[in-house]
Chimera marker file (.cmm) of the C-alpha trace (Angstrom):
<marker_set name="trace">
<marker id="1" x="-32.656" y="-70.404" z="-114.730" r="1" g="1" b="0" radius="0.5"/>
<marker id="2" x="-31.209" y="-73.067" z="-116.683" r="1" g="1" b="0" radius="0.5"/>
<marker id="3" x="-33.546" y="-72.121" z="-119.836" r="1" g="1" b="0" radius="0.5"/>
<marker id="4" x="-31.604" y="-68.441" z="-119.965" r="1" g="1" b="0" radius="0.5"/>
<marker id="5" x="-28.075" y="-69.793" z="-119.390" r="1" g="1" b="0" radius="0.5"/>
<marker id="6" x="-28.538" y="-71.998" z="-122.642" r="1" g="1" b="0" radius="0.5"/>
<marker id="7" x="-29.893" y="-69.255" z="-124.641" r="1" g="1" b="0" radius="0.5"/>
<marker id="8" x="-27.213" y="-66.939" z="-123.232" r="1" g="1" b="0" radius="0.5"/>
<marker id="9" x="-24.524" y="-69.371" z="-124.016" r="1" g="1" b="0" radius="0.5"/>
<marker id="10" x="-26.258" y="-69.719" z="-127.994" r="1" g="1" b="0" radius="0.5"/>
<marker id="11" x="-26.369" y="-65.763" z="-127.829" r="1" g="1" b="0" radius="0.5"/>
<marker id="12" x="-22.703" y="-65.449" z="-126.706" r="1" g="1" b="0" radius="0.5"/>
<marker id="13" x="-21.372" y="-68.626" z="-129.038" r="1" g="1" b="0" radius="0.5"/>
<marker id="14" x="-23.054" y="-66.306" z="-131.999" r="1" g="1" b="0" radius="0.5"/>
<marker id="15" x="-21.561" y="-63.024" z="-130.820" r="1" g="1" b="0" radius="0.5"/>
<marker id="16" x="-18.346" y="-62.889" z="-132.438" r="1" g="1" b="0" radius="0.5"/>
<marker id="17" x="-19.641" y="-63.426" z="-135.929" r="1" g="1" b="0" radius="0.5"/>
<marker id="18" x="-22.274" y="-61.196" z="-135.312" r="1" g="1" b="0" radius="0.5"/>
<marker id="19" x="-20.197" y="-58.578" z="-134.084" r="1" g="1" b="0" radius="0.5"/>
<marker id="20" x="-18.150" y="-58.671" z="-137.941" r="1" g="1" b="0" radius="0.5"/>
<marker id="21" x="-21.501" y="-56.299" z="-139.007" r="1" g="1" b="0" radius="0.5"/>
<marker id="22" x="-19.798" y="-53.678" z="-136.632" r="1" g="1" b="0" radius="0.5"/>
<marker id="23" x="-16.348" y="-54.249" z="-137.054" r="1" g="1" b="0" radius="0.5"/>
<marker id="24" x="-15.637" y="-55.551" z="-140.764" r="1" g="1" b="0" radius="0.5"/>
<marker id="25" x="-12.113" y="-56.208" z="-140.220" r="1" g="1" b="0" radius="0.5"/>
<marker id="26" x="-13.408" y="-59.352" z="-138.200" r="1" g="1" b="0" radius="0.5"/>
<marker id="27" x="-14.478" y="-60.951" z="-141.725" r="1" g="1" b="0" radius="0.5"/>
<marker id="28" x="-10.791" y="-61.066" z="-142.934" r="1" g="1" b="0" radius="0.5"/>
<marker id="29" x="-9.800" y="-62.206" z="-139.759" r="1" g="1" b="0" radius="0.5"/>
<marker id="30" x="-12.700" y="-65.275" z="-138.996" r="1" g="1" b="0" radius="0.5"/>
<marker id="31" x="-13.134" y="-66.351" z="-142.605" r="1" g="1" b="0" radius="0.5"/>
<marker id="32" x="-9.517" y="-65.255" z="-144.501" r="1" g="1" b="0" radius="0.5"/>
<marker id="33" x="-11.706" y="-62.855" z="-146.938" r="1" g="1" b="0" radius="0.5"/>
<marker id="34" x="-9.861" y="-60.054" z="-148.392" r="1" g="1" b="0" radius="0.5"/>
<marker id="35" x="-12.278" y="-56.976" z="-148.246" r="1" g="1" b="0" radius="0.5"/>
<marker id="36" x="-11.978" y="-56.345" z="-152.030" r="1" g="1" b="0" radius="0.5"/>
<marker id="37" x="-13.452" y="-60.221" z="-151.953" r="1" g="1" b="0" radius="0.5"/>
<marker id="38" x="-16.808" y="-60.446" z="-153.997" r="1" g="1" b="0" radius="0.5"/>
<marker id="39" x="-17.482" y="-63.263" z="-150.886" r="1" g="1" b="0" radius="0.5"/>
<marker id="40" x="-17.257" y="-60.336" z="-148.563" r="1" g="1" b="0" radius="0.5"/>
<marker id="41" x="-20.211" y="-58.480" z="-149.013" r="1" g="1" b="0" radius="0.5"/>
<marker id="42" x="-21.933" y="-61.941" z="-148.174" r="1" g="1" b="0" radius="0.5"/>
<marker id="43" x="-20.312" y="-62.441" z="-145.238" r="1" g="1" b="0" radius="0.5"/>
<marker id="44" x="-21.062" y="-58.941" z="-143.983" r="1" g="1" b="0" radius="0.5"/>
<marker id="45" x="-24.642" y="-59.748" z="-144.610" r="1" g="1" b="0" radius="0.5"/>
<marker id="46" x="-24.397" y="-63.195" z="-142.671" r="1" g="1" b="0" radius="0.5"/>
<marker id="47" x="-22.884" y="-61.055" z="-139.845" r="1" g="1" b="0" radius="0.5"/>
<marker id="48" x="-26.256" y="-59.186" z="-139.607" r="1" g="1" b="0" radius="0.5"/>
<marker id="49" x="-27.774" y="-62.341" z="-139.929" r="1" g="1" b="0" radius="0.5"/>
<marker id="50" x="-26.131" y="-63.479" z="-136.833" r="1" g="1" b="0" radius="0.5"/>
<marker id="51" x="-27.348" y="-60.355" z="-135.313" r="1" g="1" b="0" radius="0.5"/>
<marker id="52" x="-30.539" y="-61.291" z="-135.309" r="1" g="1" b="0" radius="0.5"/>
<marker id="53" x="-29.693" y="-64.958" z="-134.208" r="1" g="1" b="0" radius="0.5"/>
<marker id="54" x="-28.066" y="-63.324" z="-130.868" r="1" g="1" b="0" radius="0.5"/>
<marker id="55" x="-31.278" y="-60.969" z="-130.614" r="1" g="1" b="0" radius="0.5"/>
<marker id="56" x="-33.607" y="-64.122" z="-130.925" r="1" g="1" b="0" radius="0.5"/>
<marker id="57" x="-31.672" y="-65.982" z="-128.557" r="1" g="1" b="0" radius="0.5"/>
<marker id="58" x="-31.493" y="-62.759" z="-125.872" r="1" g="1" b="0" radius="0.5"/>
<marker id="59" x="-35.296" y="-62.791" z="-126.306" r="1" g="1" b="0" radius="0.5"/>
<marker id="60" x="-35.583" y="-66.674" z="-125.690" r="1" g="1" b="0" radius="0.5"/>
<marker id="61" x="-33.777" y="-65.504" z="-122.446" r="1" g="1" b="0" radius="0.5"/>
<marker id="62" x="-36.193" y="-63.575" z="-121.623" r="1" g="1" b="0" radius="0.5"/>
<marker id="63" x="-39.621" y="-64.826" z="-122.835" r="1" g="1" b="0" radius="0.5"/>
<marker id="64" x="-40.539" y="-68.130" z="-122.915" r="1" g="1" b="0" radius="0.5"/>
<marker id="65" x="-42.965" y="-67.573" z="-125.572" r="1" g="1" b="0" radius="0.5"/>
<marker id="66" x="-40.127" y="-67.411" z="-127.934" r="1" g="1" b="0" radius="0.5"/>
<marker id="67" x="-38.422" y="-70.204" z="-127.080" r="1" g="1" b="0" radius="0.5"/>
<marker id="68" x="-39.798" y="-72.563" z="-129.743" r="1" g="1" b="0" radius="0.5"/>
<marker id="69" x="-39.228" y="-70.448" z="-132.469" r="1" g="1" b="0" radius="0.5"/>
<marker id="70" x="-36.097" y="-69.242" z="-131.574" r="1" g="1" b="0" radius="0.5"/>
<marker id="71" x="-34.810" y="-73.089" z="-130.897" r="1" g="1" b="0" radius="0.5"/>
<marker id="72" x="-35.709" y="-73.705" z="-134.660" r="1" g="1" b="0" radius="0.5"/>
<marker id="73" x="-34.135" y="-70.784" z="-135.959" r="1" g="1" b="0" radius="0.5"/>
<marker id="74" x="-31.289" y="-71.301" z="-133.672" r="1" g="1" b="0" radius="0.5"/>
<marker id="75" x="-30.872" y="-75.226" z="-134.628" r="1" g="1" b="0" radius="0.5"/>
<marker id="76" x="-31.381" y="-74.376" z="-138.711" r="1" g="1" b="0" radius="0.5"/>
<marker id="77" x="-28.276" y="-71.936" z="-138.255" r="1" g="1" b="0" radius="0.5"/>
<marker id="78" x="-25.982" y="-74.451" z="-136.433" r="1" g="1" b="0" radius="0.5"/>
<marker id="79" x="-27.026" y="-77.164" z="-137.954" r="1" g="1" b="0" radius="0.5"/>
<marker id="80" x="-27.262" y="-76.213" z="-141.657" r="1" g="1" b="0" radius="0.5"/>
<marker id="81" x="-23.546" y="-75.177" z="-140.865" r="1" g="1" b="0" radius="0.5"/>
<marker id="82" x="-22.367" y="-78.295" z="-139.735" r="1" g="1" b="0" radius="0.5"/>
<marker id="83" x="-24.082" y="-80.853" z="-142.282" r="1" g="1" b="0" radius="0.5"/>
<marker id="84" x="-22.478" y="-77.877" z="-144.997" r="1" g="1" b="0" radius="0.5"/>
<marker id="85" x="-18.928" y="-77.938" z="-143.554" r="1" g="1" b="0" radius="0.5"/>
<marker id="86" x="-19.043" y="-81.957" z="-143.407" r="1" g="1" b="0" radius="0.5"/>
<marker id="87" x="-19.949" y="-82.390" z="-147.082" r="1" g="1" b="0" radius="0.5"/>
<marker id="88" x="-17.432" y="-79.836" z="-148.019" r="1" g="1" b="0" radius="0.5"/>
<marker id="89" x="-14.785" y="-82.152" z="-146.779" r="1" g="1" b="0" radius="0.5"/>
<marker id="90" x="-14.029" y="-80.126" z="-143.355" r="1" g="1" b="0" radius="0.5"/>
<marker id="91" x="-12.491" y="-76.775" z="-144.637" r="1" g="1" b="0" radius="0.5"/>
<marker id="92" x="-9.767" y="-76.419" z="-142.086" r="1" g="1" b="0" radius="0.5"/>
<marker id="93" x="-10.245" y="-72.768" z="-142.442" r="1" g="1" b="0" radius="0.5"/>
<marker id="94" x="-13.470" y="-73.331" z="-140.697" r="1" g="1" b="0" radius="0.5"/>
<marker id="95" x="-12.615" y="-75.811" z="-138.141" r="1" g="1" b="0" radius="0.5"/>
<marker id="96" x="-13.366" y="-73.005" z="-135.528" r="1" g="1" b="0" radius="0.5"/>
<marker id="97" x="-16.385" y="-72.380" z="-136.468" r="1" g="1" b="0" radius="0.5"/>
<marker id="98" x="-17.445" y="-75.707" z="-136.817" r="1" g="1" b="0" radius="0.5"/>
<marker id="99" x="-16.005" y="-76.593" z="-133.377" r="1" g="1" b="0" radius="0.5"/>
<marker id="100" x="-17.947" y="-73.428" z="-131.873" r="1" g="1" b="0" radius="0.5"/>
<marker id="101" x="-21.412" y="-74.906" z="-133.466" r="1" g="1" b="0" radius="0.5"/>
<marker id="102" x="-20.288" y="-78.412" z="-131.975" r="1" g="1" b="0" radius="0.5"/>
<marker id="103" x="-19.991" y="-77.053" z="-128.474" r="1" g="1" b="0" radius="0.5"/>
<marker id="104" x="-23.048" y="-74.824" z="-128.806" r="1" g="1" b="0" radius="0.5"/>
<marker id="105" x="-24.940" y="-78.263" z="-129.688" r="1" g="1" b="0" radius="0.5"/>
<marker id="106" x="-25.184" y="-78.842" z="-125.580" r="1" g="1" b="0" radius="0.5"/>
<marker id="107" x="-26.754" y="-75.780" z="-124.876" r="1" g="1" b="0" radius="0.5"/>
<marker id="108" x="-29.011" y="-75.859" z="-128.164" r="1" g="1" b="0" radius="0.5"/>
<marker id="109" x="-30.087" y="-79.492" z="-127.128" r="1" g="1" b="0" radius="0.5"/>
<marker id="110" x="-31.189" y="-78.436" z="-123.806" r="1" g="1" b="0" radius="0.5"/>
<marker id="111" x="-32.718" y="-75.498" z="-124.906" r="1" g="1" b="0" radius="0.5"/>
<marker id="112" x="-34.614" y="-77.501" z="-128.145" r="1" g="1" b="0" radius="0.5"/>
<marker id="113" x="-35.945" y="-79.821" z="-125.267" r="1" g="1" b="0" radius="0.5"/>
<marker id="114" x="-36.909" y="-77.475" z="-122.720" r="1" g="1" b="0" radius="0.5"/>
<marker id="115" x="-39.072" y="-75.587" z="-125.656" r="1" g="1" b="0" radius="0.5"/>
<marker id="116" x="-40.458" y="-78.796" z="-127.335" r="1" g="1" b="0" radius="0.5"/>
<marker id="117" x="-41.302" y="-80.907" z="-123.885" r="1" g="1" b="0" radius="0.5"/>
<link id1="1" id2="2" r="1" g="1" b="0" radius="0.2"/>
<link id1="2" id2="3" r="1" g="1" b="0" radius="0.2"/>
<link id1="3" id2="4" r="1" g="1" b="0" radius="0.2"/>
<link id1="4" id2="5" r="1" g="1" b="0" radius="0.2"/>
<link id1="5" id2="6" r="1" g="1" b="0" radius="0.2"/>
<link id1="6" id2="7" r="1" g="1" b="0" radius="0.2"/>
<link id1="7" id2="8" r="1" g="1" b="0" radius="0.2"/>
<link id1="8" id2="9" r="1" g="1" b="0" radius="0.2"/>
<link id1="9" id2="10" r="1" g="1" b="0" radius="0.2"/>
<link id1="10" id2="11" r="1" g="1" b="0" radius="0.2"/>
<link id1="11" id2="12" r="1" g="1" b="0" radius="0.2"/>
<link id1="12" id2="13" r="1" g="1" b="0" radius="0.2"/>
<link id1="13" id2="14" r="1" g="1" b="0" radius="0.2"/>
<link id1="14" id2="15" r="1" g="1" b="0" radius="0.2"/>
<link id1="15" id2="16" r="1" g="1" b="0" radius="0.2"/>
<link id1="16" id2="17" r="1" g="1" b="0" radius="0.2"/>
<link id1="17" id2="18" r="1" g="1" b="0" radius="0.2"/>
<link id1="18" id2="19" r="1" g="1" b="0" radius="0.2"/>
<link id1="19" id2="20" r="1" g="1" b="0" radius="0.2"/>
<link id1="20" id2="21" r="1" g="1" b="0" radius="0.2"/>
<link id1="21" id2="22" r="1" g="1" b="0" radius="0.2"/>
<link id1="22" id2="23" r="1" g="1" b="0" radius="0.2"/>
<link id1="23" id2="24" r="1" g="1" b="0" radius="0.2"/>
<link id1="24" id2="25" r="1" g="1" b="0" radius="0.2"/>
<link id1="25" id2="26" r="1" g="1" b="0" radius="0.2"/>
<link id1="26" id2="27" r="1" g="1" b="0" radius="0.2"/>
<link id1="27" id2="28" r="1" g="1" b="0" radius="0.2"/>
<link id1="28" id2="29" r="1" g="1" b="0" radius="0.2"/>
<link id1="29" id2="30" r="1" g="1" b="0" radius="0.2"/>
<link id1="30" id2="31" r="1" g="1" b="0" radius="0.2"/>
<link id1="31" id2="32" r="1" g="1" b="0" radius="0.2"/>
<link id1="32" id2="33" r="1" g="1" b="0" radius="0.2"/>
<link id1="33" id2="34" r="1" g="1" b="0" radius="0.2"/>
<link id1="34" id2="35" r="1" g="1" b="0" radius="0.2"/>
<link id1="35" id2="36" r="1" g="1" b="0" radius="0.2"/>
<link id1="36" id2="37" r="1" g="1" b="0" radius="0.2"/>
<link id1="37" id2="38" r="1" g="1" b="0" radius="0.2"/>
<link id1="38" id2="39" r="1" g="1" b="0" radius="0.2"/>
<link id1="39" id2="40" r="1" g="1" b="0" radius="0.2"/>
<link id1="40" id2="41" r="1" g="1" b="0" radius="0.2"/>
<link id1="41" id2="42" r="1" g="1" b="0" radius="0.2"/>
<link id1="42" id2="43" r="1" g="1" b="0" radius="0.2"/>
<link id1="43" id2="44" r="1" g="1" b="0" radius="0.2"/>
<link id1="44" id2="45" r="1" g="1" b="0" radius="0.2"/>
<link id1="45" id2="46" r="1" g="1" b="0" radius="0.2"/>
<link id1="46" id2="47" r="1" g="1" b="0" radius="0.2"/>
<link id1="47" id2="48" r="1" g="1" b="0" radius="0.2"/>
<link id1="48" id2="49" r="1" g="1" b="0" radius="0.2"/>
<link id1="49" id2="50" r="1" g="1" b="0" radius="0.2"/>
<link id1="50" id2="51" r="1" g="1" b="0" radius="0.2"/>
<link id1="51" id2="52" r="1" g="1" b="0" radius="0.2"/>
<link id1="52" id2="53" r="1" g="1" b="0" radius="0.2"/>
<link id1="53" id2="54" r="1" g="1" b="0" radius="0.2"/>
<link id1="54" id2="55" r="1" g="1" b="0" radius="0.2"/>
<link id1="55" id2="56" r="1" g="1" b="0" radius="0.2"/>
<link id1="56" id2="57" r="1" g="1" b="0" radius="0.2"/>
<link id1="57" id2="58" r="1" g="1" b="0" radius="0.2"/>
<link id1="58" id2="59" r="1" g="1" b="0" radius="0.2"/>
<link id1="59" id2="60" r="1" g="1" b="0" radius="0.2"/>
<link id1="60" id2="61" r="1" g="1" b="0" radius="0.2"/>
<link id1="61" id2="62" r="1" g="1" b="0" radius="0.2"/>
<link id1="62" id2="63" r="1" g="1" b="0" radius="0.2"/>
<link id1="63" id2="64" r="1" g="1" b="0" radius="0.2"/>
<link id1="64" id2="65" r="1" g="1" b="0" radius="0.2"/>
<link id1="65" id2="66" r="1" g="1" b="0" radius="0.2"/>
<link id1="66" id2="67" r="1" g="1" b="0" radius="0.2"/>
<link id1="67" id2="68" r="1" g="1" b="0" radius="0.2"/>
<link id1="68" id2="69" r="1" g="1" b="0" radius="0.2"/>
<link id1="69" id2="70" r="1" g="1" b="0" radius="0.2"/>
<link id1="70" id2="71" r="1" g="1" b="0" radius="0.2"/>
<link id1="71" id2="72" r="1" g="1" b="0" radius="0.2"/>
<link id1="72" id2="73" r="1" g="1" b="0" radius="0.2"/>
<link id1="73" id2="74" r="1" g="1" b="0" radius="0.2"/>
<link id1="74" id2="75" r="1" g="1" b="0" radius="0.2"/>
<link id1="75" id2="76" r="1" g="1" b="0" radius="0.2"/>
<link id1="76" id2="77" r="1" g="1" b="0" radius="0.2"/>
<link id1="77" id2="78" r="1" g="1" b="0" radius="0.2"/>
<link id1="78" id2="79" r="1" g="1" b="0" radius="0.2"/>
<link id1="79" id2="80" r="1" g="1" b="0" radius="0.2"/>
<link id1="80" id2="81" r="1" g="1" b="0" radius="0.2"/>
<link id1="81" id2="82" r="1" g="1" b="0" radius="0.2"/>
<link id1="82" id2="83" r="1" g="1" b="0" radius="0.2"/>
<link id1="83" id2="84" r="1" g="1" b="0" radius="0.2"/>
<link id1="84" id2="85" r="1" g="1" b="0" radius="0.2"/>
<link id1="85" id2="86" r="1" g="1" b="0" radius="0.2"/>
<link id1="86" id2="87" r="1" g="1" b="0" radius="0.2"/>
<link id1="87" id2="88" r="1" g="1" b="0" radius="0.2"/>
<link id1="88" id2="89" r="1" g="1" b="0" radius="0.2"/>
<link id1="89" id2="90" r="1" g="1" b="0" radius="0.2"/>
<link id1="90" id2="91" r="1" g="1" b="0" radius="0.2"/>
<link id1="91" id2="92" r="1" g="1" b="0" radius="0.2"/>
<link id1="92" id2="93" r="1" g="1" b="0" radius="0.2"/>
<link id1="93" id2="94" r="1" g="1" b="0" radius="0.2"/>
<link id1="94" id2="95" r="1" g="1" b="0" radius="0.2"/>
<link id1="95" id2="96" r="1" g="1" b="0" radius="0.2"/>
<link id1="96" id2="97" r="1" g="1" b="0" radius="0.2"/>
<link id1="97" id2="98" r="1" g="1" b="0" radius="0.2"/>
<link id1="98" id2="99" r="1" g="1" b="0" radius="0.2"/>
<link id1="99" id2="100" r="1" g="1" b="0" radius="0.2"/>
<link id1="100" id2="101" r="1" g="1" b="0" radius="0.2"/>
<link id1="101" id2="102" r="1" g="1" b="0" radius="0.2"/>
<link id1="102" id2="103" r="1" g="1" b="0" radius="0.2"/>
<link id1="103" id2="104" r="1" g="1" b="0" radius="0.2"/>
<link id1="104" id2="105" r="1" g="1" b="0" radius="0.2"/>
<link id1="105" id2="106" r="1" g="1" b="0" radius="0.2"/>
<link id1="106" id2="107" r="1" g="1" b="0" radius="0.2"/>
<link id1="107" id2="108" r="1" g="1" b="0" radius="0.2"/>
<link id1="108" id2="109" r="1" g="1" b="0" radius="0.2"/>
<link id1="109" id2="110" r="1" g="1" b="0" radius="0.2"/>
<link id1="110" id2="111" r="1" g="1" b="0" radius="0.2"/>
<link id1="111" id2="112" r="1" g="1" b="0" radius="0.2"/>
<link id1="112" id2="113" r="1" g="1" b="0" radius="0.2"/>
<link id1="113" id2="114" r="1" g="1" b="0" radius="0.2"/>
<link id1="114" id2="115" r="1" g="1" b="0" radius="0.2"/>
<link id1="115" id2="116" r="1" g="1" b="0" radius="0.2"/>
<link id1="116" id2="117" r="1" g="1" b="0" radius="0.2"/>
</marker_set>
């Protein structure tokens, strides 16, 4: 039980910028990129990206074959992020998202040692 909540709560922490493939109007509105942006089109890719990050993490839910996997994947994402924002001086236009992979480090920590044990 407490393997799917952490995956859920990695799946739902991921949802919102994975949701930006479906709704573009989210990009402008997450990252401050104009649609006529040449950064744009790379964000709308990292949206489906994301996709698959909330797909892996649904899966971990569901199969614990995945887990391991999926908790690599997972921690690359969030991680890579966070060790990127901090040498870019902490962009305040991405505090959120930083703060978002911050909190999601609780669940991804359980869910890392849950796989790995």
């Amino acid at each position: 039980m407490i393997d799917r909540l952490a995956w859920a709560a990695l799946a739902l922490i991921h949802a919102l910028p994975a949701l930006a493939l479906f709704n573009p109007a989210l990009i402008s509105r997450l990252y401050g990129v104009a649609p006529g942006d040449g950064s744009f089109l790379l964000l709308h890719h990292r949206a489906a990206l994301f996709a698959c990050i909330v797909i892996l993490c649904l899966w971990a839910a569901a199969v614990p074959g995945v887990r391991r996997a999926a908790s690599v994947i997972t921690a690359v994402s969030m991680l890579s992020f966070l060790i990127l924002w901090q040498g870019a001086g902490r962009p305040a236009a991405l505090r959120s998202i930083a703060v978002a992979d911050l909190v999601g480090l609780v669940p991804l920590g359980l869910a890392l040692w849950r796989a790995w044990r």
